[in-house]
Kinemage of the C-alpha trace (Angstrom):
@kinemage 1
@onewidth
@group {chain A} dominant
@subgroup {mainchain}
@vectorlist {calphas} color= white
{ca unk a 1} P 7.327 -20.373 8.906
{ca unk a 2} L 8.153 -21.341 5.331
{ca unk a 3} L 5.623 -19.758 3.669
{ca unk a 4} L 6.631 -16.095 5.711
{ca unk a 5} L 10.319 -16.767 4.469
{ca unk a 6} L 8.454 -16.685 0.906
{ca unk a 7} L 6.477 -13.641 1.459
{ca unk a 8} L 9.641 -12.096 2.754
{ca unk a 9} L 11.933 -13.243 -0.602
{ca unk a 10} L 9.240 -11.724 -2.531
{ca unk a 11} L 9.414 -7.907 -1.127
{ca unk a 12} L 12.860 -8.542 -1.417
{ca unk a 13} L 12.484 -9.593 -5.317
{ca unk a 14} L 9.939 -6.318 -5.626
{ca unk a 15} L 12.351 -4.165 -4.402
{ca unk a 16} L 15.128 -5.225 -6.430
{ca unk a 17} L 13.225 -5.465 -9.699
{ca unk a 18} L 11.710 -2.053 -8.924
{ca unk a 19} L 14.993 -0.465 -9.053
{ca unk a 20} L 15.271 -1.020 -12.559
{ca unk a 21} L 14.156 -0.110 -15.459
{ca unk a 22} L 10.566 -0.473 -16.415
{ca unk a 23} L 11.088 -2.608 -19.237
{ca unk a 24} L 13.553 -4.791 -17.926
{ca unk a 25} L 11.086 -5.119 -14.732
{ca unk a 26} L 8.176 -6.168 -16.483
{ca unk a 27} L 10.472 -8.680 -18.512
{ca unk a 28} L 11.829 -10.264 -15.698
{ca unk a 29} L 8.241 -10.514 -13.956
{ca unk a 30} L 6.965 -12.605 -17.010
{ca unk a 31} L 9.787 -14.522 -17.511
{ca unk a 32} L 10.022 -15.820 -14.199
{ca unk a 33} L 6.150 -15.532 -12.970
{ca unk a 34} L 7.383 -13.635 -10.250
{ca unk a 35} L 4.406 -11.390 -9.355
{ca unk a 36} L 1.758 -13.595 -12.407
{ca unk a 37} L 1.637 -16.392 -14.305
{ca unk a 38} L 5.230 -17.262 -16.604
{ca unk a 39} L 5.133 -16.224 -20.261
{ca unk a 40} L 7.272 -17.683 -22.842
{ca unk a 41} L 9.995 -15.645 -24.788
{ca unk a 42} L 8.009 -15.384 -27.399
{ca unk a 43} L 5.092 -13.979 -25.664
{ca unk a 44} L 7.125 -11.112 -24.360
{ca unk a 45} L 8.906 -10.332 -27.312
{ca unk a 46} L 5.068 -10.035 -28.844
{ca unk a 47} L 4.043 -7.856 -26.216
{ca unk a 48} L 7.329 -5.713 -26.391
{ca unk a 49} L 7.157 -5.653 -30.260
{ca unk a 50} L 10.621 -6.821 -30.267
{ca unk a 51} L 12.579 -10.038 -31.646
{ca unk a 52} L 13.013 -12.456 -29.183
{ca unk a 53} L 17.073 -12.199 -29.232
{ca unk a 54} L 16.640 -8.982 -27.933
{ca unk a 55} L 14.454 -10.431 -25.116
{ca unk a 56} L 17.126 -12.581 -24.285
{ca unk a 57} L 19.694 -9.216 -24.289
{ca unk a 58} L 17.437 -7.364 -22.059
{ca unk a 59} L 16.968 -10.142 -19.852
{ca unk a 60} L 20.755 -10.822 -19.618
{ca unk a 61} L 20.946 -6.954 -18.953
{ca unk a 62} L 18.416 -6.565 -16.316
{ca unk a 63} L 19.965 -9.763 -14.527
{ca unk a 64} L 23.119 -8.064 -14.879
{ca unk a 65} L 22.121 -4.847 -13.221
{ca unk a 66} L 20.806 -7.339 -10.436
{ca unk a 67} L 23.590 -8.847 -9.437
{ca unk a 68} L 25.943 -5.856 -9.262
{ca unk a 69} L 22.872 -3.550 -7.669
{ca unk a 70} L 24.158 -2.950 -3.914
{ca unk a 71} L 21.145 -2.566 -2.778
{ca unk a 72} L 20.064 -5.450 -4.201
{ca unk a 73} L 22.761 -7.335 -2.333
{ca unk a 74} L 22.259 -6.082 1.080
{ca unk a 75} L 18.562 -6.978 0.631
{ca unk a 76} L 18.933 -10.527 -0.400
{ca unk a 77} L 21.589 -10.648 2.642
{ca unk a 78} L 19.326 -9.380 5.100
{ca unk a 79} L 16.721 -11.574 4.068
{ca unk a 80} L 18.967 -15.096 3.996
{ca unk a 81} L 19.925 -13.966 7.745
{ca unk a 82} L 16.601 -14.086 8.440
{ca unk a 83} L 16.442 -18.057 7.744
């Protein structure tokens, strides 16, 4: 049963992180190993070609965009009446 609660919070993450930006997706999926393996902030920022205090902005952006996403809301509702 756990492990299907899991698989559920994870379409849910998808979802959410697929409604924003492309950039901000694919730093939130490497900072947080959400669909690979973690990468430090300095990895990304490598990979992004960009200083790692702007890493941190984007980040703080995209998590920002999360939390006041309404979609993103009813999601993660749905899925905690689930459990």
């Amino acid at each position: 049963m756990r492990r299907l609660y899991k698989t559920e919070l994870h379409k849910v993450m998808n979802k959410a992180l697929y409604s924003l930006p492309k950039r901000f997706e694919k730093i939130l999926n490497m900072k947080y190993g959400i669909n690979n393996r973690k990468y430090t902030v300095e990895q990304i920022a490598k990979q992004f070609k960009l200083s790692k205090q702007r890493i941190y902005v984007e980040e703080k952006n995209a998590l920002k965009m999360l939390r006041e996403s309404k979609a993103y809301s009813e999601m993660l509702r749905i899925y905690l009446d689930m459990s």
